[in-house]
N, C-alpha and C positions, 0 to 999 in steps of 0.2 A: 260800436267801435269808434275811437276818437278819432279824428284826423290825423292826429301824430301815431296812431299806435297802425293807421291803414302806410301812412309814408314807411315804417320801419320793418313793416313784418314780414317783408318779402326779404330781407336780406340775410344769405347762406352763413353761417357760424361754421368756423375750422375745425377740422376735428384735431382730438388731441389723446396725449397718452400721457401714463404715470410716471415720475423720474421723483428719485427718494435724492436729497441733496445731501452732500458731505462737508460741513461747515470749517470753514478757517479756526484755529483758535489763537492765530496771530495778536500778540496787543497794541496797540497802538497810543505812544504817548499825547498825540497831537489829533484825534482822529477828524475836526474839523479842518485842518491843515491839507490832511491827506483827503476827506473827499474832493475838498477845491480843487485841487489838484489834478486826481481822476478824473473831476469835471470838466476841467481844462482840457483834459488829454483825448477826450471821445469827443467832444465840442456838440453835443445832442441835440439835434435838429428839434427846438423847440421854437415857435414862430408867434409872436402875441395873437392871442385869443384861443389857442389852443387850450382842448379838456384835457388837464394831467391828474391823475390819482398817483395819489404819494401815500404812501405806508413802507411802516420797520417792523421786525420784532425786538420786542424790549426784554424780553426773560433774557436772562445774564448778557445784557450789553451796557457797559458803564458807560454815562454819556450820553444816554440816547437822547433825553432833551437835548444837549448841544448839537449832535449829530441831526433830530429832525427840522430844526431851526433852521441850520445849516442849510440843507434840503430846501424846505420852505424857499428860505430867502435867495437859492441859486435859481431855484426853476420861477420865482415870482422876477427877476432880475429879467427874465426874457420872457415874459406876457403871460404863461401860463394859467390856467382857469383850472375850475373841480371838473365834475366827472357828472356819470350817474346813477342813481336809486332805484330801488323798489319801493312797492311802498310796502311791500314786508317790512321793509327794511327804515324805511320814512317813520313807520308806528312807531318801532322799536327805539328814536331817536328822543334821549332826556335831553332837550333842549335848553331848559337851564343849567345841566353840568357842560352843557357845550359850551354855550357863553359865558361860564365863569372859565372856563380854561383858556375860551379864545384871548378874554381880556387879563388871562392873568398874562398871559407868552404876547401881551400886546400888540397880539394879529387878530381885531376882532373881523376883518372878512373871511378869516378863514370858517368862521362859523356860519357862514351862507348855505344854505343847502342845494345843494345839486337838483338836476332834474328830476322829478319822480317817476317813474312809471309802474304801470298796472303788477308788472310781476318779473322775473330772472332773466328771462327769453326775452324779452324786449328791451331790458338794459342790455344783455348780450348784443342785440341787434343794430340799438342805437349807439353801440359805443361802436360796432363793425361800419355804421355809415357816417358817426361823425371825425372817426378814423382815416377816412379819403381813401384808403387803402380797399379794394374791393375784389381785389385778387387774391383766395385765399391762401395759395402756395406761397404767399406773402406778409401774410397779416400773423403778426408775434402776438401771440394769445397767452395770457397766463390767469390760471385759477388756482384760488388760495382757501384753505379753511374758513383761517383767521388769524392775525400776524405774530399769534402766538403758537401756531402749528405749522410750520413754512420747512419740515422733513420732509414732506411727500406734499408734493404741488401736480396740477396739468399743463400741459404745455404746448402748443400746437405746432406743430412742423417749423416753420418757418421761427418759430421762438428756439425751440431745439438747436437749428442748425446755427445759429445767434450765440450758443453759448461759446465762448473761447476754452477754458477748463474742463472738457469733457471729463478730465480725472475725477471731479468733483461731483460727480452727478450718477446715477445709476437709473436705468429706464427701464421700469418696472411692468412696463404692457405695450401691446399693440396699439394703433390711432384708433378712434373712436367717435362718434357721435356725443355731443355735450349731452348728456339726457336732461331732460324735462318729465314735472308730472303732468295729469290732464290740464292743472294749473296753469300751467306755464313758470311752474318753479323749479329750482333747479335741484337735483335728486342725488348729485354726482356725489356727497358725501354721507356715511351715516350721522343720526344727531347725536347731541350730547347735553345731557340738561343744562352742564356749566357751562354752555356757548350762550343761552338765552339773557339778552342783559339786563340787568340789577337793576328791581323796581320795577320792573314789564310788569302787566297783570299775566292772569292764566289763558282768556283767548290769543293773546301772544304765543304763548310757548306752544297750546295746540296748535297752533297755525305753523309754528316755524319747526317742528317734529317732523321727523325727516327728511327735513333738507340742508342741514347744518348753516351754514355759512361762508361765503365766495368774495374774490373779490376777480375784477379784470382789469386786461392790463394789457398792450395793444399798439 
């Protein structure tokens, strides 16, 4: 065991539950207008050097390049950093389509890669302690597929009571335990061969079988 994976593995993960989301179909002519705006209006306690994780879904959202740009360039405005990996997740990265997309949207640091770690439960861990937050009745927890399946998420207590539009959401279980396999990966979802990404070899996709893919969010 590393050093880093003995500092982090003591640290409790919240538990959470299922909530199915009911999506806006509002349009928006302006939508980079309007998130500055939003932005403005919640003022989000972002402090330089902070790890932020930023993701959208893109299925039918016109704009969404503008929109994550948008994103990008608010939360880089106040210090913000990336996040972190698995290295399931580290293998599965085609590094040349990353820096050709970094340098096309000519933000090549966004192609930096985040910390690695050994397996699910230890990025869970490490984002719970690099979060400051250690109070789990506290700590806003969200797990995702993949930002193209964002119907049914988890969410932990304290993320829950966080939402303003409770009309929009429907909470589909009790709280729960994040599960983990003997791995230390994460199991909360079934897989789906079209999650594995394009160009992986085949011990990839055995390896990522049955555990779909997550993101957190904290």
């Amino acid at each position: 065991m590393t050093k880093l994976e003995e500092m982090i593995q003591g640290y409790p993960i919240p538990k959470v539950c299922k909530i199915r989301q009911i999506f806006d179909r509002t349009r928006l002519d302006d939508p980079e207008e309007k998130l500055a705006r939003l932005w403005a209006e919640r003022d989000i306690p972002i402090r330089p050097g902070m790890r932020i994780a930023i993701t959208g879904g893109s299925r039918g959202i016109a704009g969404y390049v503008r929109v994550m740009k948008t994103a990008v360039e608010l939360v880089k405005a106040k210090g913000g950093m990336a996040d972190f990996i698995s290295n399931r997740l580290r293998i599965a990265v085609d590094e040349e389509a990353t820096w050709v997309n970094a340098l096309t949207g000519m933000h090549p640091e966004i192609a930096r890669l985040p910390i690695t770690l050994a397996n699910d439960r230890l990025v869970f861990q490490g984002c719970v302690k690099a979060s400051g937050q250690l109070d789990q009745d506290r700590l806003r927890l969200a797990i995702i597929r993949n930002t193209n399946a964002l119907g049914e998420i988890y969410v932990s207590r304290a993320a829950l009571d966080s939402i303003q539009e409770r009309d929009k959401i429907q909470v589909c279980s009790e709280f729960m335990d994040v599960p983990f396999d003997a791995a230390g990966e994460l199991c909360l979802f079934e897989a789906r061969s079209e999650e594995v990404p394009r160009g992986r070899n085949r011990e990839w996709k055995e390896e990522a079988k049955g555990h779909g893919r997550s993101g957190l969010y904290g």
